[in-house]
C-alpha positions as CSV (number, residue, x, y, z in Angstrom):
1,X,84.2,8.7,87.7
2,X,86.7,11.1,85.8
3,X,88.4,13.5,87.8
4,X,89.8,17.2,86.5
5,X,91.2,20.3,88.2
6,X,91.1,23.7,86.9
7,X,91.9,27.1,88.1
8,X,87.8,28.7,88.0
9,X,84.9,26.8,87.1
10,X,81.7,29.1,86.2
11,X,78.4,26.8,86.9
12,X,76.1,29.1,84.7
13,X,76.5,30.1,81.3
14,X,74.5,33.7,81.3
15,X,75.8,37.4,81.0
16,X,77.8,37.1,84.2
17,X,78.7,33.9,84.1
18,X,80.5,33.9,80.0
19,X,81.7,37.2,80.9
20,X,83.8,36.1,84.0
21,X,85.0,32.8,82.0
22,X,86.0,35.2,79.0
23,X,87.8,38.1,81.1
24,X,89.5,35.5,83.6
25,X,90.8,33.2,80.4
26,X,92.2,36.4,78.5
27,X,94.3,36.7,82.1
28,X,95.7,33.0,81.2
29,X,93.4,30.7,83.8
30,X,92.2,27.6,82.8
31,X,88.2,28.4,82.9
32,X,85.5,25.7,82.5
33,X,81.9,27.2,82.3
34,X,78.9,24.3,82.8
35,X,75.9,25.5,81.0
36,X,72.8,23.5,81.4
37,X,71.3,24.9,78.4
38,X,72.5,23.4,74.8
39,X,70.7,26.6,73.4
40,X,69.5,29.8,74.3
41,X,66.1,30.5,74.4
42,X,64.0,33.5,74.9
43,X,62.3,33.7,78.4
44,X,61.0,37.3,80.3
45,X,63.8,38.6,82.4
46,X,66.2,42.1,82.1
47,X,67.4,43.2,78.7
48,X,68.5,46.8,79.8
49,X,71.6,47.6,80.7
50,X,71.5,51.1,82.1
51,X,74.3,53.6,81.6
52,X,76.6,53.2,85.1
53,X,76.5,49.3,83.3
54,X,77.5,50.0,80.2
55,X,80.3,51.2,82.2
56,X,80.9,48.2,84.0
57,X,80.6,46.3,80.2
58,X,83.2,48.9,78.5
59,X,85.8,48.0,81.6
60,X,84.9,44.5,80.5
61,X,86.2,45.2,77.1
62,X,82.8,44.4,76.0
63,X,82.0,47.0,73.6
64,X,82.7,44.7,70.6
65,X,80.5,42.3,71.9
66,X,77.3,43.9,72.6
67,X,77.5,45.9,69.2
68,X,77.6,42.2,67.3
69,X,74.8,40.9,70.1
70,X,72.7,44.1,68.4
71,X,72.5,46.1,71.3
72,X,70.2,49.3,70.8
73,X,71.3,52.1,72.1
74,X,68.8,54.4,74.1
75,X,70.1,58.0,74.3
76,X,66.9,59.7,76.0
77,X,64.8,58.6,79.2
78,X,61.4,59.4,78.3
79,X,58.6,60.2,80.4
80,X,54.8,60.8,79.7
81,X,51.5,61.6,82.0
82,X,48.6,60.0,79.3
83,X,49.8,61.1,76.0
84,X,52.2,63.8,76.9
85,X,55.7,63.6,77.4
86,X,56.6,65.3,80.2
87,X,60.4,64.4,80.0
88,X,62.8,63.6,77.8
89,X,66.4,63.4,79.1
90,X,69.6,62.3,77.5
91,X,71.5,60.1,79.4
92,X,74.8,60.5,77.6
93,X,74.3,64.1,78.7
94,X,73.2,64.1,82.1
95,X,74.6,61.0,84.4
96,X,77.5,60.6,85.3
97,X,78.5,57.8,83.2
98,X,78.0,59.5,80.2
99,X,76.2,56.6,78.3
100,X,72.8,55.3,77.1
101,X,70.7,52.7,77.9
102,X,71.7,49.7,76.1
103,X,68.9,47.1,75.2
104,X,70.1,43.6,73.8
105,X,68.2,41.0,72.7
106,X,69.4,38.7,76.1
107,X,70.1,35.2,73.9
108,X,72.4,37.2,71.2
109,X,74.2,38.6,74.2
110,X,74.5,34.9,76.1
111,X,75.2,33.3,72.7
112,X,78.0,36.6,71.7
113,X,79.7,36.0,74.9
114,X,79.9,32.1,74.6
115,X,81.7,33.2,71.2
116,X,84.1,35.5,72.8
117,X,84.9,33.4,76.0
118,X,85.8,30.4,74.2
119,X,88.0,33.1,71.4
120,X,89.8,33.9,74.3
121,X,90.2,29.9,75.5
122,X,87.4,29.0,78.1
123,X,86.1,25.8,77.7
124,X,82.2,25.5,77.8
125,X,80.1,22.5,78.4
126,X,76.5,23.1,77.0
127,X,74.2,20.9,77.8
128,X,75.9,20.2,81.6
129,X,73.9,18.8,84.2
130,X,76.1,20.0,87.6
131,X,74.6,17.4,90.0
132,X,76.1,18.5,93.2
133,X,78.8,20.9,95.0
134,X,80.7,19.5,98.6
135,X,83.1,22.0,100.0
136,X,86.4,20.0,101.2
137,X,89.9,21.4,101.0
138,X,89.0,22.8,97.8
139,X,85.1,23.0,96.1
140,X,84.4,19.9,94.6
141,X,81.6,20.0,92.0
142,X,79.9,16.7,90.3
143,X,78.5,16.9,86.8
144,X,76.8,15.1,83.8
145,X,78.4,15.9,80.7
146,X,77.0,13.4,77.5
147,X,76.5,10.7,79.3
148,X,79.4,10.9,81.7
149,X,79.8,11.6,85.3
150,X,83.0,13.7,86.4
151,X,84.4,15.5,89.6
152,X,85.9,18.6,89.4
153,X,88.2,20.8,91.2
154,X,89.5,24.1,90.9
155,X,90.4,26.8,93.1
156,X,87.8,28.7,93.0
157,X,83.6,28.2,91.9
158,X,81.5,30.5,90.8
159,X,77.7,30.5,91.0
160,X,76.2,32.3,88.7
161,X,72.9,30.3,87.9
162,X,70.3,32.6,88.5
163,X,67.5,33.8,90.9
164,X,67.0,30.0,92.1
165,X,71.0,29.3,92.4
166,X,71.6,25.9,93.4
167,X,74.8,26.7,94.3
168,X,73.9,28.9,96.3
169,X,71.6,26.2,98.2
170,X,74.7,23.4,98.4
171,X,77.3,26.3,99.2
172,X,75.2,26.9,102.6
173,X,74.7,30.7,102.1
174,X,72.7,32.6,104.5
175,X,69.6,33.6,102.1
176,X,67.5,37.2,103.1
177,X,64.4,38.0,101.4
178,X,62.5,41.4,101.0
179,X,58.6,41.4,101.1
180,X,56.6,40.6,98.3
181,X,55.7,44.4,96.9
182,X,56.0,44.2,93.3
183,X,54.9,41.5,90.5
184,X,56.6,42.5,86.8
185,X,54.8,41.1,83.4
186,X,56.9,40.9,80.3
187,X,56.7,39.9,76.4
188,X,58.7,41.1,73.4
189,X,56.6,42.8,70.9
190,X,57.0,44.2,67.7
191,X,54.5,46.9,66.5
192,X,54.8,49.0,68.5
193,X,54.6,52.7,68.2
194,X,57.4,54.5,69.6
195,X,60.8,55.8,68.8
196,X,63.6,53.2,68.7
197,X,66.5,55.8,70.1
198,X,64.6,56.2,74.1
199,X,63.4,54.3,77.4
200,X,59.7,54.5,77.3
201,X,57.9,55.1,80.9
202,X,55.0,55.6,82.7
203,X,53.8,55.7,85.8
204,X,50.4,56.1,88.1
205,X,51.0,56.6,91.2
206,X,47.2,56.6,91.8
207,X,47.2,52.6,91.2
208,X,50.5,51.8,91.7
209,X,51.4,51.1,87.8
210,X,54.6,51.1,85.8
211,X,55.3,50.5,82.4
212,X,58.4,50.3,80.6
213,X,59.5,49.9,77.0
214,X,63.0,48.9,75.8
215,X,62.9,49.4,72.0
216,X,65.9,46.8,70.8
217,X,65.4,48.2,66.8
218,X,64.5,46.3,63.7
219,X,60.5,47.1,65.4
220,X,60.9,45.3,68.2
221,X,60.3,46.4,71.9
222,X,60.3,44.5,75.0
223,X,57.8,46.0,77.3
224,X,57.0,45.6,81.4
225,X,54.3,45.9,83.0
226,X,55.1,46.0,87.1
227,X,52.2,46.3,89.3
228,X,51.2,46.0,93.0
229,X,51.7,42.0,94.1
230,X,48.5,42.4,96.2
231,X,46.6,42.3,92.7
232,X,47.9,38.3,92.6
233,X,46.8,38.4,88.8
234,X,49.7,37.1,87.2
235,X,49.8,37.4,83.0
236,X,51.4,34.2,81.1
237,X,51.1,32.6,77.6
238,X,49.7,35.0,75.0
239,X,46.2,34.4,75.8
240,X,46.7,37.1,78.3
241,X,48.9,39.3,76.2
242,X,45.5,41.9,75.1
243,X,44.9,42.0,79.0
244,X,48.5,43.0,79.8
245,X,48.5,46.0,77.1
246,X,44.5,46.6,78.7
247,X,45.8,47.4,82.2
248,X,49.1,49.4,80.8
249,X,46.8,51.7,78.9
250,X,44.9,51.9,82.0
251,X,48.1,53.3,83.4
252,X,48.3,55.5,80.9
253,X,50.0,54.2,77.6
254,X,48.1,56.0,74.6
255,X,46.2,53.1,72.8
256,X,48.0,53.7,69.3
257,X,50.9,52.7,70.6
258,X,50.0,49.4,71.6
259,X,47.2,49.2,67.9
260,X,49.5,47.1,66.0
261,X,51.8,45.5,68.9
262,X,51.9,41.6,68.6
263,X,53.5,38.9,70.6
264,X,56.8,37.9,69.4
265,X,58.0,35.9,72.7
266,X,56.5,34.5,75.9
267,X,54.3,36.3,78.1
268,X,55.5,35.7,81.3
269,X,55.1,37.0,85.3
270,X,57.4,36.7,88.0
271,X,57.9,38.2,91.5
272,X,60.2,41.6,92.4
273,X,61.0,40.1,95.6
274,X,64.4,40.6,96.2
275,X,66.3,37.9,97.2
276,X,69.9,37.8,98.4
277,X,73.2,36.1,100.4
278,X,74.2,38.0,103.0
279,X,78.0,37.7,101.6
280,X,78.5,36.5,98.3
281,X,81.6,34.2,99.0
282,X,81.9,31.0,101.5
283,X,84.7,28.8,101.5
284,X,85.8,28.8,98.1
285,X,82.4,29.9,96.4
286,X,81.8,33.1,95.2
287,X,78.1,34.1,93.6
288,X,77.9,36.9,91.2
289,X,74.8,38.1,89.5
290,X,71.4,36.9,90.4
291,X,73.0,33.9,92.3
292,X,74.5,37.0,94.8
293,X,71.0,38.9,94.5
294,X,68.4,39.7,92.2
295,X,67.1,43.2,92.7
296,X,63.8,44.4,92.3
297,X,63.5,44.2,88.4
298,X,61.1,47.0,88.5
299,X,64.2,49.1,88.7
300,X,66.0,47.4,86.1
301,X,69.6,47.1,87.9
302,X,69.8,43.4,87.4
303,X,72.0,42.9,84.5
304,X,74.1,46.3,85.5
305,X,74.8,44.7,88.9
306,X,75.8,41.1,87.2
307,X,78.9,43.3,85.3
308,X,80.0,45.2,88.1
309,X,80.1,41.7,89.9
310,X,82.1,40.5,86.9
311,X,84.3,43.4,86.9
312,X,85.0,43.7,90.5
313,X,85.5,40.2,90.8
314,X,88.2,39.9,88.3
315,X,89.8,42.6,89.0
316,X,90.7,40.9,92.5
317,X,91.6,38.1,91.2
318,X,93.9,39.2,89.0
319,X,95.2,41.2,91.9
320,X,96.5,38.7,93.9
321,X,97.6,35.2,94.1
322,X,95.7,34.5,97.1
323,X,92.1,34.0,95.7
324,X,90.2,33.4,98.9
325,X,91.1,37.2,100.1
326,X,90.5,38.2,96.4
327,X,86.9,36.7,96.9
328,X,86.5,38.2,100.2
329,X,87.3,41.4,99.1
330,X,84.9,41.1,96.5
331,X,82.3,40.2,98.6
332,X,82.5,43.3,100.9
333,X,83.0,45.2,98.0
334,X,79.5,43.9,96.8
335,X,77.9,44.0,100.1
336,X,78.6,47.7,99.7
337,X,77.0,48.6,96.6
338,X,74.2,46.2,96.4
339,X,73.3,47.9,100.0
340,X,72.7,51.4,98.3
341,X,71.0,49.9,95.2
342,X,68.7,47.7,97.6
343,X,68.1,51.1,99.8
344,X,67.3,53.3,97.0
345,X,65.1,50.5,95.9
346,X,63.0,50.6,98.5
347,X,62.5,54.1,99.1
348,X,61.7,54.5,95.4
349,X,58.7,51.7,96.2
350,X,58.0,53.1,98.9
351,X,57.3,56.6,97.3
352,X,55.8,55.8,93.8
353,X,54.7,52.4,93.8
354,X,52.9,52.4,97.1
355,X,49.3,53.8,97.2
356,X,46.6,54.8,99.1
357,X,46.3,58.2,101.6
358,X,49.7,57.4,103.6
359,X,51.8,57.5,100.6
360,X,49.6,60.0,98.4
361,X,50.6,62.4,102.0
362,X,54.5,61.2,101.8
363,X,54.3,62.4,97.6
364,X,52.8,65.0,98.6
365,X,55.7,65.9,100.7
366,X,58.8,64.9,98.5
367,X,57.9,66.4,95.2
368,X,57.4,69.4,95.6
369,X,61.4,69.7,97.2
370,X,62.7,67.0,94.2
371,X,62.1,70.2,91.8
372,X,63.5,72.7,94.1
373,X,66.2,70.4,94.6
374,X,66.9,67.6,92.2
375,X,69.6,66.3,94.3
376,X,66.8,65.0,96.9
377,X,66.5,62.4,94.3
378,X,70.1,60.6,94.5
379,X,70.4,59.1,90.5
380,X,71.4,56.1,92.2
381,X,69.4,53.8,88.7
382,X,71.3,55.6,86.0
383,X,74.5,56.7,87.3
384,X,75.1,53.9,89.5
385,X,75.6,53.5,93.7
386,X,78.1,56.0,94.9
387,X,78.0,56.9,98.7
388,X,75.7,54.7,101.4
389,X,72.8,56.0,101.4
390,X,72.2,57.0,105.4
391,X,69.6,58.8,107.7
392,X,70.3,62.1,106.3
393,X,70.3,61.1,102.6
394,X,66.4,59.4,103.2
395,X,65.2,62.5,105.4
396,X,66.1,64.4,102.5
397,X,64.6,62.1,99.7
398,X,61.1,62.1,101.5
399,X,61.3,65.8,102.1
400,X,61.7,65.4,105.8
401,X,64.3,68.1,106.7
């Protein structure tokens, strides 16, 4: 069996995973990324990067990048009851990063990134099978690469292969899991009737319904249906596309906008469970993105969580030569901010997703001080997790004080 060392090998070739390899060889480290995939393909997951991650993506150097992946940028949030829009607000304007929404087709960004991390001299393996991962002196991995086994070294290994991280698994991670709330449905359309330059939303609180649209131009939109898990339908294959459009004009998506929408991807479901390590580093194995802890989709932080990961991660690495503290500071680092995303996560499902005479009673009692106040409302999704997010912060977001 063929044996090599390097300085960071990435096991996962997705946003996170190309961006690391890419910042970290630009620094001069000899990266290897193992990507089991020999070509991107489309499947339902995030495509929005919301403006506190465009951020993280421009400290990245990234801008070059997503503009050649043909991200779309979304200036306005907009928000309808039925027909009506009842808000339209420009992001660049009014959060605190001062950007839009960015929605990217995800396999032109994976397959942009792959371009710029090997410009810069990382070396990826498509079509790697990574086979195991033993933690000795140093991390060993073993992989399949055409045909041939190898072990490999390096100082440190990143995880960043997804919700169901095997990594995660062989590194030994302690694993937490949030209740099953929230299923999301999506499927990239085209057809559909709505502006290309905003965030479509709506939501019933009556039933517990939100729908989003992410127009990524040239008339394509990829839309989200996320609905109570206590339903247990789940939509897949596009037999069960006209059903998925039925119930989000139920929740109140005019039906012209969906008249002319057809299928131009999968249809698939999958569950807003969170799911995450309590530390995202153990003895020489760091996990960044959904590896570390995929948020509630609903909510759309995944992909603005997997840059600041990236970001903060480098950053301590190139910081010090002493890359076990770098990791450990990273993973308090993340332990902070994923805590106030996770928080305002729940209270947010808690208030609008939730239904029945309890919560109507705890709306009942929160919105009416969120427009006297807008504060209340910490913009935690859009301009990203700033202070924890303690006793005093939820008494005042439930209207409790």
């Amino acid at each position: 069996m063929a044996t090599e060392t390097h300085d960071l090998i990435i096991i996962g070739g997705g946003i996170g995973g190309l961006a690391l390899a890419g910042a970290m060889a630009q620094a001069g480290a000899d990266v290897l990324v193992l990507e089991a995939e020999t070509q991107f393909r489309d499947r339902v997951r995030g495509e929005a990067i919301v403006p506190w991650g465009v951020v993280e993506a421009k400290g990245l150097g990234l801008e070059e990048t997503l503009a050649k992946a043909g991200a779309n940028p979304l200036t306005y949030w907009d928000s309808y009851q039925g027909a009506d829009r009842s808000g339209h607000r420009n992001l660049i304007t009014t959060t605190k990063a001062g950007e839009p929404v960015q929605a990217c087709y995800h396999p032109d960004l994976q397959q942009a990134l792959l371009h710029r991390a090997e410009n810069l001299g990382a070396t990826v393996r498509r079509g790697a099978r990574v086979t195991g991962l033993s933690q000795e002196q140093v991390p060993v991995v073993t992989a399949e690469f055409r045909g041939r086994a190898s072990k490999l070294t390096a100082r440190l290994v990143v995880g960043a292969d997804g919700r169901g991280s095997p990594v995660r698994t062989w590194a030994g991670f302690e694993v937490k899991r949030g209740p099953e709330q929230i299923l999301v449905a999506g499927v990239l359309l085209e057809g559909v009737a709505l502006s290309d330059d905003a965030t479509h939303a709506w939501l019933d609180t009556s039933t517990g319904y939100f729908v989003l649209n992410f127009p990524q131009g040239n008339g394509r939109t990829r839309a989200y249906l996320c609905y109570p898990a206590a339903t247990e339908k789940r939509f897949s294959g596009r037999s069960d596309v006209p059903e998925m459009l039925g119930q989000s004009v139920t929740a109140g998506v005019p039906e012209d906008v969906y008249a002319n929408a057809k299928p131009v991807g999968p249809l698939a479901t999958f569950d807003g469970r969170s799911v995450w390590a309590d530390r995202a580093y153990r003895n020489g194995v760091a996990l960044i993105g959904d590896a570390a802890a995929n948020t509630d989709p609903t909510w759309g932080q995944g992909l603005s969580m997997t840059l600041r990961d990236t970001r903060v991660l480098r950053d301590q690495l190139l910081a010090t030569e002493d890359w076990k503290q770098a990791s450990e500071n990273y993973a308090e680092s993340r332990q902070q901010y994923f805590g106030v995303v996770h928080t305002m996560e729940n209270w947010q499902t808690q208030l609008l997703m939730e239904t029945g005479p309890e919560a109507d009673a705890r709306r009942t009692k929160a919105f009416p001080t969120w427009r006297e106040d807008h504060t209340r409302n910490p913009d935690t999704f859009l301009s990203g997790p700033g202070e924890p997010l303690d006793e005093a912060a939820r008494r005042r977001f439930f209207g409790e004080d």
